[in-house]
C-alpha positions in Angstrom: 100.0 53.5 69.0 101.0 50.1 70.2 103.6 50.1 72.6 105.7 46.8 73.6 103.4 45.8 76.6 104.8 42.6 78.4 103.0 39.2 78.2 102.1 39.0 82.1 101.6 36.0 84.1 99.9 35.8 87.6 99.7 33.6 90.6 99.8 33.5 94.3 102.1 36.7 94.2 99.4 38.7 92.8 97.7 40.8 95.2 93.8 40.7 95.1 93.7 37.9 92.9 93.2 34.4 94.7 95.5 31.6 92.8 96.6 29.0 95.2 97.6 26.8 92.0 100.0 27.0 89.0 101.2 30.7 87.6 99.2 31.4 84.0 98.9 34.2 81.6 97.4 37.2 82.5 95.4 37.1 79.4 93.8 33.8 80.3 92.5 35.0 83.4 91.0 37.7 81.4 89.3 35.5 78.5 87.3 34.0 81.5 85.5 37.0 82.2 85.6 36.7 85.8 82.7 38.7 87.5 84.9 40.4 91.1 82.0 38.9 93.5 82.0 35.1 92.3 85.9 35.0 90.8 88.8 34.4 91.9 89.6 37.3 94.2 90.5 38.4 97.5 89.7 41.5 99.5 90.6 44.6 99.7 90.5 44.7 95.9 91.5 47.7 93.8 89.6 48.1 90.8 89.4 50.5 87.5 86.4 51.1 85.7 87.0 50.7 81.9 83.9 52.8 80.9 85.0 56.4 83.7 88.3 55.8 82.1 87.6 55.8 78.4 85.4 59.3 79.0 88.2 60.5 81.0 90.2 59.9 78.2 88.7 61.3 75.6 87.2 64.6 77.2 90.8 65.7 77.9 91.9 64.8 74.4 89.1 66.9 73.0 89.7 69.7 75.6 93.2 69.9 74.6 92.6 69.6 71.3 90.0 72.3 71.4 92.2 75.0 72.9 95.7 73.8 70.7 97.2 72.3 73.3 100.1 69.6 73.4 99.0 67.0 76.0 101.7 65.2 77.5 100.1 63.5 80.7 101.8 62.5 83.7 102.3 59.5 83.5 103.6 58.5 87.1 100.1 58.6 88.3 99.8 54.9 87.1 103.2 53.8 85.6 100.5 51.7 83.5 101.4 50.8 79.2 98.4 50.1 78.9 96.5 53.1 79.8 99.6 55.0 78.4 98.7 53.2 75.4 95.4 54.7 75.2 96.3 58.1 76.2 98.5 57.7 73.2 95.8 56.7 70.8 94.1 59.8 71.8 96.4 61.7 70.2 98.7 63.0 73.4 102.0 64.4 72.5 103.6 61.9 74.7 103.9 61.3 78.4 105.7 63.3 81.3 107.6 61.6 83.9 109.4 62.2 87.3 112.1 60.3 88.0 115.0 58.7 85.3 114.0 55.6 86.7 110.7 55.9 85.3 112.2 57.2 82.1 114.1 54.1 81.2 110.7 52.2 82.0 108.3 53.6 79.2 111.6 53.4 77.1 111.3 49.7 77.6 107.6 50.0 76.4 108.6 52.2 73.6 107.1 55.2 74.1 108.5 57.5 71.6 108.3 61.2 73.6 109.1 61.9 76.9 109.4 64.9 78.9 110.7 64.9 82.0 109.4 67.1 84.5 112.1 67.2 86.6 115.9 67.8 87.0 118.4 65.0 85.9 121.7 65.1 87.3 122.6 61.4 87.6 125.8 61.0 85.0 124.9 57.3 84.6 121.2 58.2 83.4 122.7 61.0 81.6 124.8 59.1 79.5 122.2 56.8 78.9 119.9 59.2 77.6 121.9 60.7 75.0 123.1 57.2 73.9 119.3 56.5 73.5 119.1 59.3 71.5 122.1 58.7 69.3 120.6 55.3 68.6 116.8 56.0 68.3 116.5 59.1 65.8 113.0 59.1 66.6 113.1 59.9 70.1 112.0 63.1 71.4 113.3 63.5 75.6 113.0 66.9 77.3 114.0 67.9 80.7 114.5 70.2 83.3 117.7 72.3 84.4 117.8 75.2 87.1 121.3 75.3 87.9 124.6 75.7 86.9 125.5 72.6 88.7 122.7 71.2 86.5 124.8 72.4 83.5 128.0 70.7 84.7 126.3 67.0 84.8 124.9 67.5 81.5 128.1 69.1 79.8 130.1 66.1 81.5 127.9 63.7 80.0 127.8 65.1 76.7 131.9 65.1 76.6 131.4 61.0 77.2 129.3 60.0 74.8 129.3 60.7 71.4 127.2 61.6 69.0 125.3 64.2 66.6 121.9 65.0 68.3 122.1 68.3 70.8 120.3 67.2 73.8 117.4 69.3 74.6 116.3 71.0 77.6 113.7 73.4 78.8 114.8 75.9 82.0 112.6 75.0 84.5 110.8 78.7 86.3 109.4 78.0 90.1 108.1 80.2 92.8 108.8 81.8 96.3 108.7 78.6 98.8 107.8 76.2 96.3 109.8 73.2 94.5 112.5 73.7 91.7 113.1 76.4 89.2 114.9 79.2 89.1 112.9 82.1 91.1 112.8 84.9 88.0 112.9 85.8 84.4 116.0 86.8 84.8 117.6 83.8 86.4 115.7 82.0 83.4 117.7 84.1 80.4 121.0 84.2 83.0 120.8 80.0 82.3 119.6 79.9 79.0 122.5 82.2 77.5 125.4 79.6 80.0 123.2 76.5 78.3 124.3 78.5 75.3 127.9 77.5 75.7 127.6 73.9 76.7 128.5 72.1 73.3 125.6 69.6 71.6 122.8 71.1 74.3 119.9 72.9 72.9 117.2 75.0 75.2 113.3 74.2 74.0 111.7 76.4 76.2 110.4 76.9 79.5 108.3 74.8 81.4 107.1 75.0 85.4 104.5 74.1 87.7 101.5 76.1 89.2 99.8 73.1 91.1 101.6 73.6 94.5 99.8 77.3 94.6 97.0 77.9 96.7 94.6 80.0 94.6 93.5 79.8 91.1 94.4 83.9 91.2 97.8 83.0 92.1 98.5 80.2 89.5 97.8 82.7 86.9 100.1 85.1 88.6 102.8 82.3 88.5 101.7 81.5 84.8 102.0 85.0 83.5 105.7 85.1 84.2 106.3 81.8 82.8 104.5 83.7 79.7 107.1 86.3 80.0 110.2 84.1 80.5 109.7 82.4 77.3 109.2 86.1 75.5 112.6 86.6 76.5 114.3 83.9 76.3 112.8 84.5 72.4 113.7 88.1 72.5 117.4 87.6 73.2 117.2 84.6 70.5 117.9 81.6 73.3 115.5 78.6 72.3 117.1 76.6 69.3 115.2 76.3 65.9 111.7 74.8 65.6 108.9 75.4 68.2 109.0 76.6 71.4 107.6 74.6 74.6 106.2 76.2 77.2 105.0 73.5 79.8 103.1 73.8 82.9 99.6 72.0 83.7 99.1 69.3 87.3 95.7 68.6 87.5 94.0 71.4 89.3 94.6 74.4 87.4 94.7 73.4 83.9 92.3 76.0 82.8 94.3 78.6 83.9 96.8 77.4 81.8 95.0 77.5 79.3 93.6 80.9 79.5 97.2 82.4 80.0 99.1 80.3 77.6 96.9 79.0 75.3 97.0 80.8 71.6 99.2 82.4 69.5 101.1 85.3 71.9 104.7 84.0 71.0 105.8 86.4 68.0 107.5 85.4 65.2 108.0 81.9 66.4 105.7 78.5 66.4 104.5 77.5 70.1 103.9 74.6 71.7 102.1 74.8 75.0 102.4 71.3 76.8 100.0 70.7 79.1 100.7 67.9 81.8 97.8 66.6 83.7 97.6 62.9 85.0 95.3 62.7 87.2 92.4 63.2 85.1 92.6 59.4 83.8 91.0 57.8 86.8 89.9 61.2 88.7 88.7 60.7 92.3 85.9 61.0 94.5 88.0 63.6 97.5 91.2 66.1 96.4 90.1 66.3 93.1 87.0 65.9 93.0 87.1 69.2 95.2 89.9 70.9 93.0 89.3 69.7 88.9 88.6 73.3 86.9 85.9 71.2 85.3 84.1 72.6 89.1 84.8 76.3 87.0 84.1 75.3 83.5 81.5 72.9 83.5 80.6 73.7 79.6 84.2 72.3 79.0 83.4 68.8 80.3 83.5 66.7 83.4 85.5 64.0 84.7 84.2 60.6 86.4 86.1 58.7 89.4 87.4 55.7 87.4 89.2 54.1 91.1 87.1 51.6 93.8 88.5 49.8 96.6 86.3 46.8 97.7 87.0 46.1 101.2 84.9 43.7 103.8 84.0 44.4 107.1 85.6 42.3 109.4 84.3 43.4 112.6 81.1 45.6 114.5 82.6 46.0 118.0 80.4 48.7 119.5 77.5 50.4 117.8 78.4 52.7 115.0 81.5 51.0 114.2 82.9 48.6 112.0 86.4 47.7 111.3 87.3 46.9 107.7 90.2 44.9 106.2 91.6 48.1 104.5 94.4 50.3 105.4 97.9 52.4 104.3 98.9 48.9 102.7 96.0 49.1 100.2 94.6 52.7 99.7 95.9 56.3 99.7 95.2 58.5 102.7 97.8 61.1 101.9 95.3 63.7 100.2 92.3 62.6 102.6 90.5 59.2 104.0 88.5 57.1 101.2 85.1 57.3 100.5 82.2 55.2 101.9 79.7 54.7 98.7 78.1 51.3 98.4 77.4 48.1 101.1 76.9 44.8 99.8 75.4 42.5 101.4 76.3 38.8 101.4 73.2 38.0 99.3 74.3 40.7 96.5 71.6 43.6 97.6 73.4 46.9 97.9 72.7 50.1 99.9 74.4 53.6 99.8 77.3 53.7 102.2 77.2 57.8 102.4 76.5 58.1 105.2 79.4 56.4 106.7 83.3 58.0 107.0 86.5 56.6 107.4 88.1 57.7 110.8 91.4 56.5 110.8 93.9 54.3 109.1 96.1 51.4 110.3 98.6 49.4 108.0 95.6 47.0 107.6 92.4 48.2 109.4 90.2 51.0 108.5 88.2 52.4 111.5 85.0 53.2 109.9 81.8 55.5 111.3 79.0 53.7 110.1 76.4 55.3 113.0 74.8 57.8 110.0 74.1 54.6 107.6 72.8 51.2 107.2 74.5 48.8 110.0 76.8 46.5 108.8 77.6 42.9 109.4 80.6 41.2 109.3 81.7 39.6 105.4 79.9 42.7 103.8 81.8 44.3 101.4 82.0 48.2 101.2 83.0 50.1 98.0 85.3 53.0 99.1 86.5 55.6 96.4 89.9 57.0 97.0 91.9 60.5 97.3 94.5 61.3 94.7 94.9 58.2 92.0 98.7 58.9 92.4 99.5 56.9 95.4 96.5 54.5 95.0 98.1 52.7 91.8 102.1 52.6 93.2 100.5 49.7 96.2 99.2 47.1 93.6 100.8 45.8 90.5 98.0 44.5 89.6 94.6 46.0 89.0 91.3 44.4 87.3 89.7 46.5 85.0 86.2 45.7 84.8 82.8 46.3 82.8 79.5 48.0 84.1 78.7 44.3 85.3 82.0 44.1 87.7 83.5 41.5 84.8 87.0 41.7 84.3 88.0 42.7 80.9 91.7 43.4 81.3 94.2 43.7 84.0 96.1 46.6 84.3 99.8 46.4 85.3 102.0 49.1 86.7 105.5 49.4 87.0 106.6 51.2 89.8 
């Protein structure tokens, strides 16, 4: 579907890009064609491959589609409309997001269903929700609640603005020591029958999330009695007419998901199972690499790191180390170090960097290992991929997605 993406312009500001001269439209710098190594760029450079994206794409549309699942991927992995856009196109449900703040975002972009995966208890969002609602019929918002306190902000709101549409909610189930969500099935009916009385609010379903477990043993554990809560939540007639959601689904244990939730186990009523995986678009080359169920269900399909970070060595000190122009500012570090794969000589050769590591990270330097490879020399360029996409895309605003030639053929804003 074609969402309202803005026209973009670029310039000095933009980081990665080298444009000492007059701003102009993002789209002109991509009709050139620009190839990363003889454009106009500077280094470290984050870049998206448009091919590992596009497979990413689709083999999670077709896994979903395959098991009858609702895909609604996260989308605050990139805060990007355009790869929204395309994960739309594939036929997702809509996208899940994490803060209201991001909400009123794709709203700006027009994405027509959101789901929220998160509590809202702001009364300034909350109003502004259900007057989106009131004014777009066809827009479909879901969120969580796991408290009465929860219930108060959204009765409150409700009595302030009105309108016809009941605003819709799913009761949010967690787990001993983990994030939100009530702790039991029981807590779940308990807030489903006091939602019950809150005038113009209607409960969907149930949603939670297993990604925070340990063990794929334990995520089905956690799964099964988000299975249960929605059975009762059915069986004492708490979820409004139409079909009921049951959500759950990061990246790293979708296929439990769907082997406890996937089908038709919901009697006498329609189900729809929303899975929410984000990270799948660009994958990675560390956490999840390690962690994807793909590792468990290879006949199901695979996933290919779509993320590189170009850096340049700056510096060969002592033997067996070089310092490159890459740190916290540029690359994520928080779920592991990035990746050494490729050295590039000034002259264009290239050799494999795997046998170098990443010891340590300043704002701006990366201390790198480089005594089990090729050795360096200051101006190469070193292609590192990254660990967990999600806080790799909130540190540029601008990333070049390129072709199997390294040519830019779009650039990929995010709104963070």
């Amino acid at each position: 579907m074609a969402l309202r993406i803005p026209e973009e312009s670029i310039d000095w500001r933009t980081k990665g890009l080298w444009l000492p001269g007059a701003r102009l439209p993002a789209a002109e710098f991509v009709a050139a064609g620009y190839d990363i190594f003889t454009g106009p760029f500077s280094w470290p450079l984050l870049v998206l491959d448009r091919d590992a994206v596009a497979h990413n794409v689709a083999t999670m549309a077709d896994y979903t589609a395959r098991h009858g699942l609702g895909f609604a991927p996260h989308g605050k992995t990139t805060m990007a409309p355009r790869l929204f856009e395309q994960q739309l196109d594939a036929g997702a449900w809509g996208i899940t997001l994490a803060a209201a703040s991001q909400v009123l975002t794709a709203r700006g972009f027009g994405v027509p269903r959101i789901f929220l995966a998160n509590e809202l208890l702001d009364p300034l969002a909350l109003r502004w929700v259900i007057a989106e609602r009131e004014r777009d019929p066809e827009f479909e918002f879901l969120f969580y609640v796991d408290s009465a306190a929860g219930l108060d902000a959204i009765s409150a709101a409700l009595a302030e603005v009105t309108g016809d549409r009941p605003l819709e909610v799913v009761i949010e189930l967690g787990h001993a020591h983990g994030r939100t969500g009530v702790r039991t099935v029981a807590e779940i009916v308990e807030l489903a029958r006091a939602a019950a009385e809150v005038p113009r609010l209607a409960v969907a379903g149930v949603a939670g999330y297993e990604g925070g477990l340990p063990t794929v043993a334990e995520a089905r554990g956690f799964l099964g009695t988000l299975r249960e809560a929605a059975e009762a939540l059915v069986a004492f007639d708490l979820v409004r007419p139409g079909p009921v959601v049951v959500s759950a689904g990061g990246s790293a244990y979708f296929d439990a998901v769907t082997e406890v939730l996937a089908g038709d186990w919901l009697a006498k009523r329609e189900l729809l199972v929303l899975l929410r995986s984000g990270s799948y678009i660009t994958h990675d080359d560390g956490f999840y690499r390690e962690m994807t169920p793909f590792n468990r269900i290879g006949a199901e399909g695979s996933l290919i790191p779509a993320l590189t970070v170009w850096a340049q060595v700056t510096s060969t000190p002592e033997p067996g180390l070089a310092l490159v122009a890459m740190g916290k500012r540029d690359a994520p570090y928080d779920e592991g170090l990035p990746v050494p794969k490729t050295l590039r000589r000034a002259d264009g050769a290239t050799e494999s960097a795997a046998g170098f590591s990443v010891l340590r990270f300043n704002d701006q330097h990366a201390y790198l290992d480089t005594s089990g490879g090729p050795s360096p020399r200051p101006g190469d360029l070193i292609a590192f991929g990254i660990s967990h996409p999600c806080t790799a895309f909130d540190k540029w605003r601008v990333v070049p997605m390129l072709d199997a030639d390294h040519r830019v053929v779009d650039l990929i804003h995010t709104y963070f």
